[in-house]
Residue frames as a rotation matrix with the C-alpha (Angstrom) as fourth column:
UNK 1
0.563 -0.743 -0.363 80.45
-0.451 0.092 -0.888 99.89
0.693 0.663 -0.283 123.55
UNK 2
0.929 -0.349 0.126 82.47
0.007 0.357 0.934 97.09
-0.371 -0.867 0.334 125.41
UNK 3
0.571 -0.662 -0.485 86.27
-0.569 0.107 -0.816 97.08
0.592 0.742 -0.316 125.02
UNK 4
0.963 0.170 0.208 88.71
-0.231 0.920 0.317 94.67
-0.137 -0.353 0.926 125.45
UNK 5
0.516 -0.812 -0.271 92.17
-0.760 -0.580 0.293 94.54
-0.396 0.055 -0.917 125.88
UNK 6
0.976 -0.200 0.086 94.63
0.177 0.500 -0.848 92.40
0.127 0.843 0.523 123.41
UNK 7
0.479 -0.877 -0.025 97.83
0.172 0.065 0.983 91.32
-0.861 -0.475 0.182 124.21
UNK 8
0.632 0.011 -0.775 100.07
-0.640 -0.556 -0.530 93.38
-0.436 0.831 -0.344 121.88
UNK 9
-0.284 -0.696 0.659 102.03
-0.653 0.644 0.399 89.78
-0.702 -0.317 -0.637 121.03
UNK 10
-0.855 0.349 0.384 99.69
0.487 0.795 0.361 87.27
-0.179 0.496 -0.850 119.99
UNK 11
-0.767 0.576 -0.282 96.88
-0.635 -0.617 0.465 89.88
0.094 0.536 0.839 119.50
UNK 12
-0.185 0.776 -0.603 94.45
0.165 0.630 0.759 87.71
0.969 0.041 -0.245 121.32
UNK 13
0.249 0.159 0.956 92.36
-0.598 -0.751 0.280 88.87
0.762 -0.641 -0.092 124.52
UNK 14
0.693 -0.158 -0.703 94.09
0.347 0.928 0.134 86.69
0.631 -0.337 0.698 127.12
UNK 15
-0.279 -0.953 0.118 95.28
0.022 -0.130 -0.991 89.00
0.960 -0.274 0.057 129.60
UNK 16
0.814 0.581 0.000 94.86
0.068 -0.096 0.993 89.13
0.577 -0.808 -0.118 133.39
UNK 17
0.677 -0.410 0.612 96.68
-0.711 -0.580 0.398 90.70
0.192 -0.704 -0.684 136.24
UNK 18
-0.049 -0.824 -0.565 100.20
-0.038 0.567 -0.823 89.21
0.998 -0.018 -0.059 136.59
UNK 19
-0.857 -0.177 -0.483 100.33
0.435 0.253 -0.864 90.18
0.275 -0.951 -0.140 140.33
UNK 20
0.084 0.906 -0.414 97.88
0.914 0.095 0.395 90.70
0.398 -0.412 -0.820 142.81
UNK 21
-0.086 -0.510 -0.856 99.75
0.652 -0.678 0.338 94.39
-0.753 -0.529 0.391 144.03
UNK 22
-0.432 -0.142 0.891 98.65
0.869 -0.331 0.369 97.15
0.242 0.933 0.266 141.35
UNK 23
0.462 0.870 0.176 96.98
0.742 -0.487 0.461 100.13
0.487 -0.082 -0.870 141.09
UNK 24
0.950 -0.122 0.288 98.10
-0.185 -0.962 0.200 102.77
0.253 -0.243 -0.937 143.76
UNK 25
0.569 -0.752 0.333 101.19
-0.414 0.088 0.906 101.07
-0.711 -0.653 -0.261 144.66
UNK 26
-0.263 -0.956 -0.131 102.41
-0.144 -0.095 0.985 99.88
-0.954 0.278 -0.113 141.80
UNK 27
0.157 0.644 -0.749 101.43
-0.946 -0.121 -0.302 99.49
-0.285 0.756 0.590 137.55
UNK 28
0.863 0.492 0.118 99.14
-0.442 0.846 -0.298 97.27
-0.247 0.205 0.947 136.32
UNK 29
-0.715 -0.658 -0.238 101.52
-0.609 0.419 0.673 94.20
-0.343 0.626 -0.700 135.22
UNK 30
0.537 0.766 0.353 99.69
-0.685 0.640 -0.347 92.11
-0.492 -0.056 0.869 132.87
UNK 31
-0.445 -0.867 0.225 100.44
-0.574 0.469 0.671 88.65
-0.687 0.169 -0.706 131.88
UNK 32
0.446 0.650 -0.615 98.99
-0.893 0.277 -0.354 86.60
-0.059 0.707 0.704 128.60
UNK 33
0.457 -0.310 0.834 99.26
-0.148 0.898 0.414 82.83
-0.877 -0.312 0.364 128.33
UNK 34
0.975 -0.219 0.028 101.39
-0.055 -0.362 -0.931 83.50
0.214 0.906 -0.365 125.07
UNK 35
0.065 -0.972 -0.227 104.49
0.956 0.125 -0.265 84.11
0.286 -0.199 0.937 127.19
UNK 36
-0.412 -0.391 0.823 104.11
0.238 -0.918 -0.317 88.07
0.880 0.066 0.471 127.35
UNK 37
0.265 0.170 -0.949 104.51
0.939 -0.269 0.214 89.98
-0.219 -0.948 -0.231 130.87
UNK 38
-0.675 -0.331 0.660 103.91
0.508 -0.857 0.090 94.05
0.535 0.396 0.746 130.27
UNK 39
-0.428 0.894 -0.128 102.41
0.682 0.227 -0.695 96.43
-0.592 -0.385 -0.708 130.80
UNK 40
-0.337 0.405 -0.850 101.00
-0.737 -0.676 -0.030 97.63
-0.587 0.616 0.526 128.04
UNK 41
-0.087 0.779 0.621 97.94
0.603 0.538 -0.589 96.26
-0.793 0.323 -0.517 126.03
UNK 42
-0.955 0.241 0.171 95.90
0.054 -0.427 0.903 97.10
0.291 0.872 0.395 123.09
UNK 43
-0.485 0.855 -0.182 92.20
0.011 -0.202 -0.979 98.40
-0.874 -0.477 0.088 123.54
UNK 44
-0.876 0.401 -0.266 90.09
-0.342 -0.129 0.931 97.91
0.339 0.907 0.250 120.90
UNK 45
-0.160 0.940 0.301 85.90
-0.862 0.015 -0.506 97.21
-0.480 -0.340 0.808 120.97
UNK 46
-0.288 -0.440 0.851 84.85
-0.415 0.858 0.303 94.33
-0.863 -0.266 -0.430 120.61
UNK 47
0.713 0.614 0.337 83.13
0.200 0.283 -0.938 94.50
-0.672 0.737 0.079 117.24
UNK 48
0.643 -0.236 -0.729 86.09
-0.756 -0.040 -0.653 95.72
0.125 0.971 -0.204 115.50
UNK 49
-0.374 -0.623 0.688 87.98
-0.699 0.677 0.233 92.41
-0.610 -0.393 -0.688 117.35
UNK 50
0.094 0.574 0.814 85.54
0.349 0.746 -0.567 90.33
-0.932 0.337 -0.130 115.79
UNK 51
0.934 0.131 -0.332 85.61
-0.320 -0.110 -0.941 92.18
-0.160 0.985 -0.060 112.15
UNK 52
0.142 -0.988 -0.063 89.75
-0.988 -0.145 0.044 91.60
-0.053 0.056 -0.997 112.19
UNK 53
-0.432 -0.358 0.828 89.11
-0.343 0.914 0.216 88.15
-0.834 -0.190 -0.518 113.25
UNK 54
0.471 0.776 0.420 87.11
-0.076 0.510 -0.857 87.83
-0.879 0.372 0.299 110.20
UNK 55
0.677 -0.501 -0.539 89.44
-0.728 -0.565 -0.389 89.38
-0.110 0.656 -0.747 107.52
UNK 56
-0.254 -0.808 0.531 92.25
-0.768 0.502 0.397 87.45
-0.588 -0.307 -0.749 109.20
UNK 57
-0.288 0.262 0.921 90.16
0.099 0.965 -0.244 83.99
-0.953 0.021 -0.304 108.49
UNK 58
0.901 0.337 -0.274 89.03
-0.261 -0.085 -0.962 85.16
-0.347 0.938 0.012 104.73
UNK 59
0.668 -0.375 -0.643 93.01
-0.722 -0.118 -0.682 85.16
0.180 0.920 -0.350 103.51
């Protein structure tokens, strides 16, 4: 089971470490190319990413 985190914005998996300082010294910031800087994501595996992305594209 791989999971994958999902900016909670644009709901698309496009985040990566805002700064290069994280972890024991300070939390994670993450930044998505959306505009959003948080920290806080969505986990989700990557099969049910891929069922959502289907649904989405059916209506």
């Amino acid at each position: 089971m791989v999971r994958i985190r999902i900016c909670p914005r644009c709901k698309e998996p496009n985040l990566r470490n805002a700064v290069n300082v994280s972890g024991w010294l300070a939390p994670d910031l993450y930044e998505c190319s959306c505009g959003y800087i948080g920290r806080f994501f969505v986990e989700i595996d990557t099969e049910d990413y891929k069922l959502d992305e289907e649904e989405l594209s059916k209506e």
